[in-house]
DRENFI-446345 format. One record per residue (C-alpha): residue number from 1; residue in three letters; x, y, z. Coordinates in steps of 0.05 Angstrom, whole numbers. Last residue first. Example, Ala and Ser with C-alpha at 12.3 -4.5 7.8 and 13.67 -1.06 7.14 Angstrom:
REM residues 2
+-----+-----+--------+--------+--------+
|   n | res |      x |      y |      z |
+-----+-----+--------+--------+--------+
|   2 | SER |    273 |    -21 |    143 |
|   1 | ALA |    246 |    -90 |    156 |
+-----+-----+--------+--------+--------+
This chain:
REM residues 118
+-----+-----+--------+--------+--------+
|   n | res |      x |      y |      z |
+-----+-----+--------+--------+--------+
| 118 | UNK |   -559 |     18 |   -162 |
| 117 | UNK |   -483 |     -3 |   -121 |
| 116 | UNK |   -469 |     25 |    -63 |
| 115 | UNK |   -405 |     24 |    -19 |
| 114 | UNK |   -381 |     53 |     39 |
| 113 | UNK |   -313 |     57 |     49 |
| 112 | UNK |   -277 |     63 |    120 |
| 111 | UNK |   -194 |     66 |    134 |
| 110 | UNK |   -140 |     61 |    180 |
| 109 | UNK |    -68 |     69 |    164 |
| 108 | UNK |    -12 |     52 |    211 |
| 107 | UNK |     53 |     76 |    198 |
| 106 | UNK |    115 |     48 |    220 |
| 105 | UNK |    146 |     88 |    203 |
| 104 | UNK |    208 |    133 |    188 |
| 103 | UNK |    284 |    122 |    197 |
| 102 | UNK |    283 |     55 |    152 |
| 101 | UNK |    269 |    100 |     96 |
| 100 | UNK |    238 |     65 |     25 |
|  99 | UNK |    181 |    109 |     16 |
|  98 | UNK |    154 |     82 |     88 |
|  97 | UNK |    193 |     39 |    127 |
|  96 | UNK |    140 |     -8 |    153 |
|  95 | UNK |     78 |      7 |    126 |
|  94 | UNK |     11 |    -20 |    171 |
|  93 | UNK |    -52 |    -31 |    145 |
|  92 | UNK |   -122 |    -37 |    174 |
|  91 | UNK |   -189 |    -25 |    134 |
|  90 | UNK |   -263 |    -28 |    158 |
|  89 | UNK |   -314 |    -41 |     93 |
|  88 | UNK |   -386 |    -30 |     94 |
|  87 | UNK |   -437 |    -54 |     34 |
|  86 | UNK |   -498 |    -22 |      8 |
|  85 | UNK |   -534 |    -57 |    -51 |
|  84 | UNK |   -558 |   -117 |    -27 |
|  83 | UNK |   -568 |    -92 |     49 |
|  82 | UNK |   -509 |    -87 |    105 |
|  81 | UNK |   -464 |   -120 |     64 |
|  80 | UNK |   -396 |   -126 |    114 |
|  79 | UNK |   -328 |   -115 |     82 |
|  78 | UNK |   -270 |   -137 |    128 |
|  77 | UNK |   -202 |   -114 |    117 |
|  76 | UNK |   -136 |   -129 |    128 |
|  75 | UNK |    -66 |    -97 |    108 |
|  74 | UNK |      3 |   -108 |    115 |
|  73 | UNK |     53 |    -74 |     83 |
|  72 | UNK |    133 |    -64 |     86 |
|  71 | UNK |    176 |    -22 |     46 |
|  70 | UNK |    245 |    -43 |     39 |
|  69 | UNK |    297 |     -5 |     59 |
|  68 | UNK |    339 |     61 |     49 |
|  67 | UNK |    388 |     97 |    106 |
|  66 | UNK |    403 |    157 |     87 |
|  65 | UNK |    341 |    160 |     25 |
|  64 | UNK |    362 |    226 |    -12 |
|  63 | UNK |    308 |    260 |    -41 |
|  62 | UNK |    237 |    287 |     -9 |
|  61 | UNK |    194 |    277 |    -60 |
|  60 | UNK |    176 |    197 |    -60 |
|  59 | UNK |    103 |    190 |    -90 |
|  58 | UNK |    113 |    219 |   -166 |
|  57 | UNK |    195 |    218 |   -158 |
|  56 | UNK |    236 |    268 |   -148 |
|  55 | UNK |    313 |    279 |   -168 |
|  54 | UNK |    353 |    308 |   -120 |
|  53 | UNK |    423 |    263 |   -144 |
|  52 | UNK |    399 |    227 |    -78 |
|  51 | UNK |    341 |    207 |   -118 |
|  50 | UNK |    365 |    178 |   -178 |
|  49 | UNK |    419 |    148 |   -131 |
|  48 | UNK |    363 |    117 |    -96 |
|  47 | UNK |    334 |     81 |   -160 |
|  46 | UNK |    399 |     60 |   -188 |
|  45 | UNK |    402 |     35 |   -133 |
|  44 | UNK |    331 |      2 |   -149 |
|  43 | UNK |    273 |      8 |    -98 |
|  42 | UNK |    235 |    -53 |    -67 |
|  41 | UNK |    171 |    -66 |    -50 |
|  40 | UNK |    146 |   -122 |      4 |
|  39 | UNK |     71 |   -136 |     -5 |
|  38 | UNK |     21 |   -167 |     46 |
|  37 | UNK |    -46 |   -183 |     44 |
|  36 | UNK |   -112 |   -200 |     87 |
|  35 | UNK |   -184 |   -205 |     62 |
|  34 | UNK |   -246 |   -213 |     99 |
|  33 | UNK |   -320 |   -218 |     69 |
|  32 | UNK |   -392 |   -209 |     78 |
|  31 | UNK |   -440 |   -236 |     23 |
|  30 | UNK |   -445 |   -301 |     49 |
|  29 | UNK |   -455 |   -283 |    125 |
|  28 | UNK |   -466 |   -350 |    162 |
|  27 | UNK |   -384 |   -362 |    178 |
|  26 | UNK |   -361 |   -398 |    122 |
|  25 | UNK |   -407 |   -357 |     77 |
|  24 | UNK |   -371 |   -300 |    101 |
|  23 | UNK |   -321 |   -313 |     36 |
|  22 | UNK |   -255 |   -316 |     50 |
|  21 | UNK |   -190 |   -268 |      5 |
|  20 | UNK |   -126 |   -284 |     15 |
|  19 | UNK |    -66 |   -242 |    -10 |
|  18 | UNK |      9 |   -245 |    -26 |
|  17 | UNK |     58 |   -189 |    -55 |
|  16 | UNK |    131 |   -190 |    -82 |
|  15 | UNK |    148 |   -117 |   -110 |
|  14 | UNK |    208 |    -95 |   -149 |
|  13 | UNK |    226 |    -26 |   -177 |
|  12 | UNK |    172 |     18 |   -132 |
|  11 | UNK |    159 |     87 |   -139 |
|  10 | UNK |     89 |     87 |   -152 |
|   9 | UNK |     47 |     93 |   -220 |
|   8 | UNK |     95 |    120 |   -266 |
|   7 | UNK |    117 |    189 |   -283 |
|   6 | UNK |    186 |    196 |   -280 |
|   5 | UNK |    224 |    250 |   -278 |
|   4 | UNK |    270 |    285 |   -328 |
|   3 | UNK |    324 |    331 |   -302 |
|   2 | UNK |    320 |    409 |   -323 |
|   1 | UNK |    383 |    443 |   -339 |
+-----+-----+--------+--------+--------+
């Protein structure tokens, strides 16, 4: 018998999440700017059981959580416009029990994204 899975976005149940965005005009650079957040997401037990019982989900596929948790993230990034259509953006975060499992992480992710816009 094949078990349903889902097919939503990520595999969170709950998520509480703050951000702050400045402006470089503060700082002589008004189209520059620097952003940090942080989210806390939380899985179900209905949620873990779901997995434990093998299920899958569309980010978590590895089953049974031993020893679940809440994932941690905080990320900052700083978006530079080097002309008025080309713009550079440096990203830091860092997960803290990623996909819900207190035995992994944490995991820093670094990123780069240039943007242009015609």
């Amino acid at each position: 018998m094949e078990t349903s899975k889902p097919y939503e976005f990520a595999d969170i149940d709950q998520t509480l999440a703050a951000g702050l965005s400045l402006s470089g005009k503060r700082w002589g650079r008004k189209d520059d700017t620097l952003g940090v957040a942080g989210a806390i997401d939380f899985i179900s037990k209905i949620h873990q059981q779901y997995l434990a019982d093998g299920g899958l989900g569309i980010l978590i596929g590895d089953g049974k959580l031993p020893h679940p948790g809440p994932e941690e993230i905080v990320e900052t990034y700083y978006s530079a416009a080097l002309t008025k259509t080309l713009a550079l953006s440096l990203d830091a975060q860092l997960v803290t029990n990623p996909a819900y499992n207190r035995d992994r992480g944490p995991a820093p992710i670094f990123a780069a994204r240039l943007h242009a816009q015609f």
